[in-house]
mmCIF file of the N, C-alpha and C atoms, coordinates in Angstrom:
data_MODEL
# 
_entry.id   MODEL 
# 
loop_
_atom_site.group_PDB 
_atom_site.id 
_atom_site.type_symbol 
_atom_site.label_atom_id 
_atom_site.label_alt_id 
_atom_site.label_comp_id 
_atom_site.label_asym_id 
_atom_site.label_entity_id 
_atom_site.label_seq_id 
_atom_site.pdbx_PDB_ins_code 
_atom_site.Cartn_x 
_atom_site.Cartn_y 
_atom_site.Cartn_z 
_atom_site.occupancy 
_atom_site.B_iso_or_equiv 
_atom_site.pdbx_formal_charge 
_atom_site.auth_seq_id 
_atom_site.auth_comp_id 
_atom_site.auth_asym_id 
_atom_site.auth_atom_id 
_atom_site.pdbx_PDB_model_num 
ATOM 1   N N  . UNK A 1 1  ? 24.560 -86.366 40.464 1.00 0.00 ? 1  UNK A N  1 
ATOM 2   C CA . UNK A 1 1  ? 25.645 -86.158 41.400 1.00 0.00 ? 1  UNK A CA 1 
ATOM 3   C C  . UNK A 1 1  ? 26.878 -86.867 40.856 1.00 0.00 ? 1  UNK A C  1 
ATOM 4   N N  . UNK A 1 2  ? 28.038 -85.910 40.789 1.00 0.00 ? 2  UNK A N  1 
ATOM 5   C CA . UNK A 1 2  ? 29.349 -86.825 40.449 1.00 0.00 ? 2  UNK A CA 1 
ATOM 6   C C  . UNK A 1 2  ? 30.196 -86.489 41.815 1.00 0.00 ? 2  UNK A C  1 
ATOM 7   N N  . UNK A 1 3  ? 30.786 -88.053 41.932 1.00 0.00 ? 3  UNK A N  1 
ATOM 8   C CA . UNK A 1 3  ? 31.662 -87.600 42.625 1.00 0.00 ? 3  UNK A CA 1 
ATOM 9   C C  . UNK A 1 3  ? 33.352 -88.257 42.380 1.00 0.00 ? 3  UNK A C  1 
ATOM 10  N N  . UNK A 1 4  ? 34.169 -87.550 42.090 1.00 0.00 ? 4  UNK A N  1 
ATOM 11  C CA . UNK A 1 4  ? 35.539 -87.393 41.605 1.00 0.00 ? 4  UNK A CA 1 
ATOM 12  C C  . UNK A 1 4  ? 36.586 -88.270 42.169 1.00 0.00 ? 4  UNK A C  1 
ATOM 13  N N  . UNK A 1 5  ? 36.474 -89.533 41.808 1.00 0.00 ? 5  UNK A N  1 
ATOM 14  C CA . UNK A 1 5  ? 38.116 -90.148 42.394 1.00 0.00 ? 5  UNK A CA 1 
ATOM 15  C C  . UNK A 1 5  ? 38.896 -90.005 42.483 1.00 0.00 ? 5  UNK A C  1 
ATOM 16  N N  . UNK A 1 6  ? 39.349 -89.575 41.004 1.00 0.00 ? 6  UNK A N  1 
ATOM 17  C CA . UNK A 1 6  ? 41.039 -89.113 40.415 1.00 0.00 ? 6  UNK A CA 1 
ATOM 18  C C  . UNK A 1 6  ? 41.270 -88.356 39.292 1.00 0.00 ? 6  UNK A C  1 
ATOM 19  N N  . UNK A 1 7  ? 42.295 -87.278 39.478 1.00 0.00 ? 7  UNK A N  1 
ATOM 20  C CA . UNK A 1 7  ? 42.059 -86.549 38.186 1.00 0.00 ? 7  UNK A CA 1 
ATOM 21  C C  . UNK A 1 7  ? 41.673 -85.563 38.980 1.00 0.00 ? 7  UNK A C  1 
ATOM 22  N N  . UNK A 1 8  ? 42.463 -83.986 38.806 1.00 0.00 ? 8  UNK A N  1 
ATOM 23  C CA . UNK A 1 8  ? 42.162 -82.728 39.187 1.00 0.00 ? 8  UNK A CA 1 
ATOM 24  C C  . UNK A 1 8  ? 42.754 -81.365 38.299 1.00 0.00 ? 8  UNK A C  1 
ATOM 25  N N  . UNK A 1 9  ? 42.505 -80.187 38.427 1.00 0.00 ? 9  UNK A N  1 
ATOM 26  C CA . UNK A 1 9  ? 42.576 -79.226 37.706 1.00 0.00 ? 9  UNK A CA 1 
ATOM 27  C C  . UNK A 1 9  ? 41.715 -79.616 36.418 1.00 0.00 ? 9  UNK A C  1 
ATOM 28  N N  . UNK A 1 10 ? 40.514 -79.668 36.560 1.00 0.00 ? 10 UNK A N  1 
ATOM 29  C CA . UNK A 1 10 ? 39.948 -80.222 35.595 1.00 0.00 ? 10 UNK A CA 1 
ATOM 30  C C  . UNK A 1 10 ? 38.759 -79.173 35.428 1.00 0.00 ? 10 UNK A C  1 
ATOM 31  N N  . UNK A 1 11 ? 38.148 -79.052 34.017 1.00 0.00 ? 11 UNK A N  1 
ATOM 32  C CA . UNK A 1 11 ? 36.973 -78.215 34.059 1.00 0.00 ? 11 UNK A CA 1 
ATOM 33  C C  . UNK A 1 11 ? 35.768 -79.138 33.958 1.00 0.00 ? 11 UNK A C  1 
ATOM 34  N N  . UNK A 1 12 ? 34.288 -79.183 34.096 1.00 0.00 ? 12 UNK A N  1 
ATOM 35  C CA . UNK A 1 12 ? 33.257 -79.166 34.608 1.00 0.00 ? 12 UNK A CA 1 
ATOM 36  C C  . UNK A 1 12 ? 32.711 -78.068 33.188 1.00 0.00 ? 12 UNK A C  1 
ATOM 37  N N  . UNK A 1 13 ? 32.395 -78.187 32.493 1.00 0.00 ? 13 UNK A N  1 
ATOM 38  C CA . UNK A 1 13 ? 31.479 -77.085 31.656 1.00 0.00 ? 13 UNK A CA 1 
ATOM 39  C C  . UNK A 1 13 ? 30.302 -77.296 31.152 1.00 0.00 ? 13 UNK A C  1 
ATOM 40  N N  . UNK A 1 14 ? 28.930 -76.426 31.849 1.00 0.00 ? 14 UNK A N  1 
ATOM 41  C CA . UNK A 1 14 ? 28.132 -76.318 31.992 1.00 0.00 ? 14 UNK A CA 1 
ATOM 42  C C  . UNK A 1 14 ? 27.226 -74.569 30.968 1.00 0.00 ? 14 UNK A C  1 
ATOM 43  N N  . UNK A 1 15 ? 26.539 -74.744 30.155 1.00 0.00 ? 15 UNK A N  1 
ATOM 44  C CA . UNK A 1 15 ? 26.348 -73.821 29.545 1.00 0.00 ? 15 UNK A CA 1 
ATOM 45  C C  . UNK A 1 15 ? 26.282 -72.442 30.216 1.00 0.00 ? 15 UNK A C  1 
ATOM 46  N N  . UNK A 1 16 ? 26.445 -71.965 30.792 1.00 0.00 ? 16 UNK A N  1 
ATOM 47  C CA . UNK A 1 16 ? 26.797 -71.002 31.342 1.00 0.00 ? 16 UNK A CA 1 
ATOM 48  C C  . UNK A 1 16 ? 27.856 -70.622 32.733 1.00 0.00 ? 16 UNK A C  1 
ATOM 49  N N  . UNK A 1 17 ? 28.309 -71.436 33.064 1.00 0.00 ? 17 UNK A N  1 
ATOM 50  C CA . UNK A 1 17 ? 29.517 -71.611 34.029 1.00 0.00 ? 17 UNK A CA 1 
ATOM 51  C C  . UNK A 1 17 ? 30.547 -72.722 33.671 1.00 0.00 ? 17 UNK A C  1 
ATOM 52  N N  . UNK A 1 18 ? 31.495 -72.814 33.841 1.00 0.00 ? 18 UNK A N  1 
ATOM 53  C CA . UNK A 1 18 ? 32.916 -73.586 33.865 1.00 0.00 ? 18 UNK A CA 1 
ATOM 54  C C  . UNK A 1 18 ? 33.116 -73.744 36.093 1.00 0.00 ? 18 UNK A C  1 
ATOM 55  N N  . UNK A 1 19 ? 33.397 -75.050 35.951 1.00 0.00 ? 19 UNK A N  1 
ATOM 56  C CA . UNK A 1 19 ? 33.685 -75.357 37.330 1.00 0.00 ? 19 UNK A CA 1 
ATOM 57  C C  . UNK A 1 19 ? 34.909 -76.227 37.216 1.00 0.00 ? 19 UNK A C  1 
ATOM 58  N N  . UNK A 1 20 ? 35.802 -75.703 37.847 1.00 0.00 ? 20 UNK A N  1 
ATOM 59  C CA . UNK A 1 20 ? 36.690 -76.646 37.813 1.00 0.00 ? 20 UNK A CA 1 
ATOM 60  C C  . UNK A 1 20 ? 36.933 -77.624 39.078 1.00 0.00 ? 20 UNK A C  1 
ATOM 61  N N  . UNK A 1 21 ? 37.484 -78.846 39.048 1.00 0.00 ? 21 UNK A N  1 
ATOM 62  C CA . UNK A 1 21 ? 37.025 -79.842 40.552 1.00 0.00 ? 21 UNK A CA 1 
ATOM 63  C C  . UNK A 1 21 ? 38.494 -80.733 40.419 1.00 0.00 ? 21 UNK A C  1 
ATOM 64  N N  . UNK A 1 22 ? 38.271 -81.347 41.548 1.00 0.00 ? 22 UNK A N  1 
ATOM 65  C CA . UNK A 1 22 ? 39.561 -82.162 41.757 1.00 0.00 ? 22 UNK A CA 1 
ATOM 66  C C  . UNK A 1 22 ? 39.115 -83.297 42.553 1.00 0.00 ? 22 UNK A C  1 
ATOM 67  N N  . UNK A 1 23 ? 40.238 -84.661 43.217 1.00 0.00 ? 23 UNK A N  1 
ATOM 68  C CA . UNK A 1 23 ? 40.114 -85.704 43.276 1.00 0.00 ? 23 UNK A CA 1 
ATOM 69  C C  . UNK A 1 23 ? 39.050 -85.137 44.651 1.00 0.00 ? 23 UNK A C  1 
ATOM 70  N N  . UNK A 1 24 ? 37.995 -86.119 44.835 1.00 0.00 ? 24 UNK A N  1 
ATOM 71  C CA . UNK A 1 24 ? 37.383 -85.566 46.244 1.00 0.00 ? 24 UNK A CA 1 
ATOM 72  C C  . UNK A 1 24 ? 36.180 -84.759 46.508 1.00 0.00 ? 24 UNK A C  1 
ATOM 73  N N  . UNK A 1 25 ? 36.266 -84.319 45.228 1.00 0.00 ? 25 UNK A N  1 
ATOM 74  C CA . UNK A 1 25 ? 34.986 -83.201 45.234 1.00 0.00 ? 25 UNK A CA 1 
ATOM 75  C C  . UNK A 1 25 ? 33.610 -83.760 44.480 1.00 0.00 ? 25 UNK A C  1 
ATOM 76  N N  . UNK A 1 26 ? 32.420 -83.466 45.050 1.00 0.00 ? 26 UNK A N  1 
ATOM 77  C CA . UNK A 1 26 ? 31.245 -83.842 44.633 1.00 0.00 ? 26 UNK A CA 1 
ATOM 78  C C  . UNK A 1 26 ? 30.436 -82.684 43.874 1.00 0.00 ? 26 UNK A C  1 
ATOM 79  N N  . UNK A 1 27 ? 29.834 -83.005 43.107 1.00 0.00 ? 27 UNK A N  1 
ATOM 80  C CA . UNK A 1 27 ? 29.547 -81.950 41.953 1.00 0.00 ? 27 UNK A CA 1 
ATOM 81  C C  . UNK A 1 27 ? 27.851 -82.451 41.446 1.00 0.00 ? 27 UNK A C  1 
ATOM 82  N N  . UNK A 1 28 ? 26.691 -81.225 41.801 1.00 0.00 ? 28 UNK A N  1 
ATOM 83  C CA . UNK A 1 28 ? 25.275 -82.184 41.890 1.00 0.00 ? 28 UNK A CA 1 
ATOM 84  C C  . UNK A 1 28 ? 25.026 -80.884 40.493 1.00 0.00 ? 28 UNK A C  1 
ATOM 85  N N  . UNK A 1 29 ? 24.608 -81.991 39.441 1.00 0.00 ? 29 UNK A N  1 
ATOM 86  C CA . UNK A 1 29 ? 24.108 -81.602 38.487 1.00 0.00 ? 29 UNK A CA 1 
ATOM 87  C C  . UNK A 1 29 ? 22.579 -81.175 38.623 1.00 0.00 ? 29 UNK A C  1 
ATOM 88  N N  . UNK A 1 30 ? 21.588 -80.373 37.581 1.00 0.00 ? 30 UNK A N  1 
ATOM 89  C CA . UNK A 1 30 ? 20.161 -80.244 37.851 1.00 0.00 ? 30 UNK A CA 1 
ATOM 90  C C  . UNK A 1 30 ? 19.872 -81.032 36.891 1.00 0.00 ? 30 UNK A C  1 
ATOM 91  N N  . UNK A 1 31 ? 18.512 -81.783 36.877 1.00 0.00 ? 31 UNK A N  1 
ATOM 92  C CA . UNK A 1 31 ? 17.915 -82.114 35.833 1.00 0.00 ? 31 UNK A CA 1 
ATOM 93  C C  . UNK A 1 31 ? 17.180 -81.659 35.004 1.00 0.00 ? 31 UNK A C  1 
ATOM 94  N N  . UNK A 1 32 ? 18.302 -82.463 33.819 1.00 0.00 ? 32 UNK A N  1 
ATOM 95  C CA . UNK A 1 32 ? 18.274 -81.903 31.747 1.00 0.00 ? 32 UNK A CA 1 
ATOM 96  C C  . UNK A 1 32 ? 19.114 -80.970 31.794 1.00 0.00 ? 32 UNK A C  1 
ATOM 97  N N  . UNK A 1 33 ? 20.414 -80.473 32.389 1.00 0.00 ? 33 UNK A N  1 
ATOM 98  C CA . UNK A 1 33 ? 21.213 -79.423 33.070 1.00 0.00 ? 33 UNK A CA 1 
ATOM 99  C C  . UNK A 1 33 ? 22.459 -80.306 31.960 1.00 0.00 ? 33 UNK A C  1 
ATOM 100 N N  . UNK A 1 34 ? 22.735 -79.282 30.770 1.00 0.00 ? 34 UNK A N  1 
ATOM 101 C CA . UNK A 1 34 ? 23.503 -80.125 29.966 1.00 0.00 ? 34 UNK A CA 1 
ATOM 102 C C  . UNK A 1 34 ? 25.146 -79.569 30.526 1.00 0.00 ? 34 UNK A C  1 
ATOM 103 N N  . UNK A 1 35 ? 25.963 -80.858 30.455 1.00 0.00 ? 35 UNK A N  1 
ATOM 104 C CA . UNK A 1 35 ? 27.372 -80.373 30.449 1.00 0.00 ? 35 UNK A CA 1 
ATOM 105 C C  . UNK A 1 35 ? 28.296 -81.077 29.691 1.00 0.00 ? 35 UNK A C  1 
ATOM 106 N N  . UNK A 1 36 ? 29.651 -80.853 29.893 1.00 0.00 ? 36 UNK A N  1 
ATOM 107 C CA . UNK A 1 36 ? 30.629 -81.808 29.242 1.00 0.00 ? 36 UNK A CA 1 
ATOM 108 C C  . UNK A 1 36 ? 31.685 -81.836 30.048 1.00 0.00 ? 36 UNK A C  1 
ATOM 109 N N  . UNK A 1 37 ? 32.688 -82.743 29.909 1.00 0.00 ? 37 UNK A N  1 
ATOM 110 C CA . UNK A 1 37 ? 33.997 -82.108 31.149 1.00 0.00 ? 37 UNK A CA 1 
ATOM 111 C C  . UNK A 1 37 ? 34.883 -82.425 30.221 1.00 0.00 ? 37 UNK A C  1 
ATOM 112 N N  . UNK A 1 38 ? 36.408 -81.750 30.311 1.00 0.00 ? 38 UNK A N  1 
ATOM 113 C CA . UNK A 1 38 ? 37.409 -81.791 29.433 1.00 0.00 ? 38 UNK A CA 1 
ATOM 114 C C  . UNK A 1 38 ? 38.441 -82.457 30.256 1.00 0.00 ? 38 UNK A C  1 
ATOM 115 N N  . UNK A 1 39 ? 38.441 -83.825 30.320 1.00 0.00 ? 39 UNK A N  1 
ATOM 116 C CA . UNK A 1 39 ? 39.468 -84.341 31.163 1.00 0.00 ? 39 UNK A CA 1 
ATOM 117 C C  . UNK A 1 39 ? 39.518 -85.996 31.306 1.00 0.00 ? 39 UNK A C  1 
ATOM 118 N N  . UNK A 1 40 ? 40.635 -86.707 31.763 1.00 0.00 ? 40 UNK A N  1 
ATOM 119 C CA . UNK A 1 40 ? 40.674 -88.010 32.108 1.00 0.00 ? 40 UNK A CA 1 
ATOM 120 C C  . UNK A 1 40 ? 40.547 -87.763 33.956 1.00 0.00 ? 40 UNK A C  1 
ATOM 121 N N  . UNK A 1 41 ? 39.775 -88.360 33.663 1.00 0.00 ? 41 UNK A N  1 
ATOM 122 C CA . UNK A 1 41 ? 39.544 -88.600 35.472 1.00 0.00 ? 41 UNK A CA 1 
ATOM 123 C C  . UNK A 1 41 ? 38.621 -89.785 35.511 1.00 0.00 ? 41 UNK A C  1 
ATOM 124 N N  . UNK A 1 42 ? 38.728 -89.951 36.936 1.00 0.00 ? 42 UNK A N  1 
ATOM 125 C CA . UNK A 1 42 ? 37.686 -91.398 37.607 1.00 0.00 ? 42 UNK A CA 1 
ATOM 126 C C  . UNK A 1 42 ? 36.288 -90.527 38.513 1.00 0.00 ? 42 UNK A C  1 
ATOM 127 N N  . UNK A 1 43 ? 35.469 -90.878 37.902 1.00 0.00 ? 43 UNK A N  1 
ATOM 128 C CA . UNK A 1 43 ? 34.051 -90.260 38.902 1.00 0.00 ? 43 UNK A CA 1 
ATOM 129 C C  . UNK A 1 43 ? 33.230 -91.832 39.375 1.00 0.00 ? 43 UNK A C  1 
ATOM 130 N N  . UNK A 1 44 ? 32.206 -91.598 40.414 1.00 0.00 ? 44 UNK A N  1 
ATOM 131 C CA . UNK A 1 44 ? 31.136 -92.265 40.225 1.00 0.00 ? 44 UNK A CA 1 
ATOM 132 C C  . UNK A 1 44 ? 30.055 -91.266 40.518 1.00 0.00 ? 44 UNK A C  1 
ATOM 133 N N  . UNK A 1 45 ? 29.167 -91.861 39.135 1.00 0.00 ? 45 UNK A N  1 
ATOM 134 C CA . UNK A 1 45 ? 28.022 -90.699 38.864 1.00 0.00 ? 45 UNK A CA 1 
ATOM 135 C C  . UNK A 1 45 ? 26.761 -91.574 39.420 1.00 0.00 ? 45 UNK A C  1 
ATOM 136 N N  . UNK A 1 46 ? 25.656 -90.853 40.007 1.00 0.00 ? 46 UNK A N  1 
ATOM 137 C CA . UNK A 1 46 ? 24.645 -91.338 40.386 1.00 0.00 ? 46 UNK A CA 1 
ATOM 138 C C  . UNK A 1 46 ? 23.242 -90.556 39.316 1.00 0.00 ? 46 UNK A C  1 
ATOM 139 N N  . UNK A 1 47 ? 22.507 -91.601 38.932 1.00 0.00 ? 47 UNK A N  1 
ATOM 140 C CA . UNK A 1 47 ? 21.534 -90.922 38.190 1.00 0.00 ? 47 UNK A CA 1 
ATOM 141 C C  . UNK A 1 47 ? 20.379 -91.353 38.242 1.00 0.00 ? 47 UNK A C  1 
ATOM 142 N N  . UNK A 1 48 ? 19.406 -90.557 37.980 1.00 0.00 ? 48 UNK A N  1 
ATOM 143 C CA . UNK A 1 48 ? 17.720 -90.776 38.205 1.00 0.00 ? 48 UNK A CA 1 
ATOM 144 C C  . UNK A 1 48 ? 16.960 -89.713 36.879 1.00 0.00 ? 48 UNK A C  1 
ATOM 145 N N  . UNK A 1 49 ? 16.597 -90.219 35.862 1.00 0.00 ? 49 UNK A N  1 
ATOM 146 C CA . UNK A 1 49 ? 17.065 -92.064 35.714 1.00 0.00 ? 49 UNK A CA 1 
ATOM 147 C C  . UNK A 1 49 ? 17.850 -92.691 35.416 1.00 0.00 ? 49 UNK A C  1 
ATOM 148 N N  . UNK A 1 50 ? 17.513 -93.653 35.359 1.00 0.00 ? 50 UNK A N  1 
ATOM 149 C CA . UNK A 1 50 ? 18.964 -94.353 34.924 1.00 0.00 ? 50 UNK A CA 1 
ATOM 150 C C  . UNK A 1 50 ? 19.592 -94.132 33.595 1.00 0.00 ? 50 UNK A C  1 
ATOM 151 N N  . UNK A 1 51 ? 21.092 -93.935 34.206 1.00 0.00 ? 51 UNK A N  1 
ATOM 152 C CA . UNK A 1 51 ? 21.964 -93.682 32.709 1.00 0.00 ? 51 UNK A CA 1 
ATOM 153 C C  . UNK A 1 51 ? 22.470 -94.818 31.623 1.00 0.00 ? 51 UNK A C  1 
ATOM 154 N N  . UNK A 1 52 ? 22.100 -94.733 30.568 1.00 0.00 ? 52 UNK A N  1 
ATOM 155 C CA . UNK A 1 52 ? 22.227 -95.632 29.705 1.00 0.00 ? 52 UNK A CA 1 
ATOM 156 C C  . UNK A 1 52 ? 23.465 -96.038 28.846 1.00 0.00 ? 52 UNK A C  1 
ATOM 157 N N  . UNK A 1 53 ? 24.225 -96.714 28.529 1.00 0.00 ? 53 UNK A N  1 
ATOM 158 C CA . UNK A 1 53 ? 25.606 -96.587 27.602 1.00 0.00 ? 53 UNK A CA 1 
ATOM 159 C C  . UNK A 1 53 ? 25.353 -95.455 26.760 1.00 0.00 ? 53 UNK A C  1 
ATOM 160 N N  . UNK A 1 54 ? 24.173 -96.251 25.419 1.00 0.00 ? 54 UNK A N  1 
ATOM 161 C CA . UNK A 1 54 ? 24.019 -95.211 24.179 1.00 0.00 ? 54 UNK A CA 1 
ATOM 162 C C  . UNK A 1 54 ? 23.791 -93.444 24.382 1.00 0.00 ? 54 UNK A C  1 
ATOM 163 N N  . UNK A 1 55 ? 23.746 -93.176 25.965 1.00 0.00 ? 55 UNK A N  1 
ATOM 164 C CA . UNK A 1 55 ? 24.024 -91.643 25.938 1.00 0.00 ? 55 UNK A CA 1 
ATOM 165 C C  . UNK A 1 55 ? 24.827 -91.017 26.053 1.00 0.00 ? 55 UNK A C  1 
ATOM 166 N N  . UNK A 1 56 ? 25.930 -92.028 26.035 1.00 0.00 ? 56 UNK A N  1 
ATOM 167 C CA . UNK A 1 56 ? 27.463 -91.611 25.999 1.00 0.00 ? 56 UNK A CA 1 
ATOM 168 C C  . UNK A 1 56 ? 28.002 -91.090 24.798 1.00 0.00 ? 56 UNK A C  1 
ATOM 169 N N  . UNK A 1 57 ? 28.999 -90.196 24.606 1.00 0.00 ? 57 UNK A N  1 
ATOM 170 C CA . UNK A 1 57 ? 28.997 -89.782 23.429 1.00 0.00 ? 57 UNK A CA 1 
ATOM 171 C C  . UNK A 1 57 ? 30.734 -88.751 23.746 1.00 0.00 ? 57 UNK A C  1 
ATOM 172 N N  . UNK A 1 58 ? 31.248 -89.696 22.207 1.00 0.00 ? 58 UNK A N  1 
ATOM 173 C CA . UNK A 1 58 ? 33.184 -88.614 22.756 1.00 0.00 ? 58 UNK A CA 1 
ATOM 174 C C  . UNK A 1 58 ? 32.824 -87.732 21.882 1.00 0.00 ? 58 UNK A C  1 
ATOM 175 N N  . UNK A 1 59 ? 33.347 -86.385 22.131 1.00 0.00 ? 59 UNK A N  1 
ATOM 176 C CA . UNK A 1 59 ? 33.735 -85.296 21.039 1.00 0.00 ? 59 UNK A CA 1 
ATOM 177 C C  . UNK A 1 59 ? 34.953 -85.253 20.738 1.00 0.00 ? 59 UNK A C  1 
ATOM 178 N N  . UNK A 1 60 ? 35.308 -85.405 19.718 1.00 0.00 ? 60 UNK A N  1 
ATOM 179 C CA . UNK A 1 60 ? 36.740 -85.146 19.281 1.00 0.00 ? 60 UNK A CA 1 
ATOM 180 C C  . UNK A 1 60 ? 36.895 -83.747 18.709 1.00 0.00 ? 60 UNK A C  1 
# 
């Protein structure tokens, strides 16, 4: 589950859909449900299990 502090007009991309979300909106991922988002924004993400630093990862 993310849910969006700050930061809108933003995409959400998910291998087969693009979602775009804004400050406010909650967004429930599935699990192993891969995505990426293209944006600076503030979320707080909730995860089970727990999310680790080293699975963080920038694409340039």
């Amino acid at each position: 589950m993310i849910y969006v502090l700050s930061g809108g007009g933003r995409e959400l991309h998910f291998v087969n859909r693009v979602v775009e979300f804004k400050a406010g909106d909650a967004i429930l991922i599935d699990k192993g449900e891969k995505y990426f988002w293209v944006a600076h924004c503030t979320v707080v993400m909730a995860c089970s299990p727990a999310w680790r630093p080293e699975q963080h990862k920038i694409v340039k």
